[in-house]
C-alpha positions in Angstrom: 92.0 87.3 82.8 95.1 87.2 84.9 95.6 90.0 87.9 97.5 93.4 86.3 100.7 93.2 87.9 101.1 95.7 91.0 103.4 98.8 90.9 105.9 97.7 93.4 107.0 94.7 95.3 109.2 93.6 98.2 112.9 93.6 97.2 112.7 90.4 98.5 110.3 89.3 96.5 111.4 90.5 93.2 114.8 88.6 93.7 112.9 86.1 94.8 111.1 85.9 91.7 114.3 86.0 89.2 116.2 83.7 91.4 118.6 86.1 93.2 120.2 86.4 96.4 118.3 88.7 98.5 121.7 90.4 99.8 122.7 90.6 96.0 119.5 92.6 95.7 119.9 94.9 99.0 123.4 95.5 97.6 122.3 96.8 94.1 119.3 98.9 95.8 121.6 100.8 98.4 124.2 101.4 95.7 121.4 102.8 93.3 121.8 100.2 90.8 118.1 99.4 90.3 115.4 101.9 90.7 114.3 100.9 94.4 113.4 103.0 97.7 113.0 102.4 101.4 109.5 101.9 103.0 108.7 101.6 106.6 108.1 97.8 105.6 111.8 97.6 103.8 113.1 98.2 100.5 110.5 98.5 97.4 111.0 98.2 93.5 109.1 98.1 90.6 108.0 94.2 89.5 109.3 95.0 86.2 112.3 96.4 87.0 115.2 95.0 85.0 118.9 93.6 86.8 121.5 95.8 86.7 123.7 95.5 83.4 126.8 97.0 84.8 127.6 99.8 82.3 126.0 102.2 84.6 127.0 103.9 87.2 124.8 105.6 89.8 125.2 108.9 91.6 123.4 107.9 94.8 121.3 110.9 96.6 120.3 109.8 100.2 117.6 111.6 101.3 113.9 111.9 102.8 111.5 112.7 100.3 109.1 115.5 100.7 105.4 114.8 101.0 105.3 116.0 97.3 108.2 113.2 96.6 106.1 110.3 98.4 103.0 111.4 96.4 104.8 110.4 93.2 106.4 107.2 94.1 104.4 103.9 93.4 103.7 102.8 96.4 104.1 102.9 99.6 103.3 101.2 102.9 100.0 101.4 104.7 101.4 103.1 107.9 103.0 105.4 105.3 99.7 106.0 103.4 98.1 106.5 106.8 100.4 109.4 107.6 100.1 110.9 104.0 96.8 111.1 104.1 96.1 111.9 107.7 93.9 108.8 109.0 95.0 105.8 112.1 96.6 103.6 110.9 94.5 100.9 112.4 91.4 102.3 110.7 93.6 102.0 107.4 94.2 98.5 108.2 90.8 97.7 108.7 90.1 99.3 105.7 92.9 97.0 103.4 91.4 94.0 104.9 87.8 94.7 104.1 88.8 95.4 100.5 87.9 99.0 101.0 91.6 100.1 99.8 93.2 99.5 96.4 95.6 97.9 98.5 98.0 94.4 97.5 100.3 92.4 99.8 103.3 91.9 98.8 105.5 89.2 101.1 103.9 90.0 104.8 103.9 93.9 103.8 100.4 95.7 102.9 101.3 98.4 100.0 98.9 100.9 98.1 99.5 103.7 95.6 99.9 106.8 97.8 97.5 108.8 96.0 95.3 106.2 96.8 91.3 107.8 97.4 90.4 106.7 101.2 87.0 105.3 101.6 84.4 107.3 102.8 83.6 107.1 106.3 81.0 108.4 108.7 83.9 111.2 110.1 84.0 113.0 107.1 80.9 112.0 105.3 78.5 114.2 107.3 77.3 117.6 105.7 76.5 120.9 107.3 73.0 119.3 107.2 73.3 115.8 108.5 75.6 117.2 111.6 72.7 119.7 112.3 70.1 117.0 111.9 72.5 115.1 114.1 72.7 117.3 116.7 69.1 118.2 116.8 68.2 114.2 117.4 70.2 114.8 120.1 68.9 118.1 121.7 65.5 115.9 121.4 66.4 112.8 123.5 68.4 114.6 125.3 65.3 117.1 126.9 63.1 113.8 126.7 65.1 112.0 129.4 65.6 115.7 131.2 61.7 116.0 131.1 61.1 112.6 132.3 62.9 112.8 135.1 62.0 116.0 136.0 58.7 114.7 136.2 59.6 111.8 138.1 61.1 114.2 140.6 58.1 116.9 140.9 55.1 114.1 141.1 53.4 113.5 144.1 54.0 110.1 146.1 51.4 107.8 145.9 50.0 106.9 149.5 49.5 102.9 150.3 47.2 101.6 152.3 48.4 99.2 154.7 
């Protein structure tokens, strides 16, 4: 059974794909002929998305989106998802590379749906009760190195005989 097809592309790669110019392509996207929006790894559209026919004719709205906005778009870029969602974005690297993400490449670019569940990870994994337990391992060795060398400290020197 053949991969579903991912919810966005490259520009590049979708006039790539149906045998366009990429400048054609950049042209219709910043006029608002296709249904297209910037990422911080370039210009993204849906794989599907069909060439412009001409009869329409676009009122183009420039602006950043709201968080909100993002959350509804079909992808974005990793460092993108990384800011939405609050984690490094080397972490969330790591994490598209290890197949932890429901990440795709697209050209050189690494995009994910932005409401995209992170992977657990040991930061926010731990309970009230596993960061006590934690903590108490730790108050334990902790006072088991203190007592050692406390007694190391307080015993009396062994006299040699010579």
């Amino acid at each position: 059974m053949p991969d579903p097809a991912p919810p966005a592309v490259l520009l590049s790669e979708w006039a790539s794909t149906r045998r366009l110019g990429s400048g054609r392509a950049l042209t219709w996207a910043q006029r608002g002929d296709v249904r297209a929006w910037r990422s911080s790894v370039g210009w993204l559209i849906r794989p599907d998305e069909p060439e412009p026919d001409s009869t329409s004719f676009p009122v183009i709205v420039v602006k950043r989106l709201s968080r909100a906005g993002r959350l509804t778009l079909p992808a974005v870029s990793l460092p993108e998802w990384a800011d939405l969602h609050g984690h490094p974005r080397q972490r969330v690297a790591a994490w598209a590379a290890q197949g932890r993400l429901p990440a795709w490449r697209s050209g050189s670019a690494w995009l994910i749906a932005p409401v995209a569940v992170p992977p657990p990870w040991r930061g926010h994994l731990e309970t009230a009760q596993e960061a006590a337990e934690t903590e108490r391992e730790a108050r334990h060795v902790g006072s088991a190195r203190s007592g050692a060398a406390g007694l190391e400290r307080h015993s009396t020197p062994v006299k040699r005989k010579v």
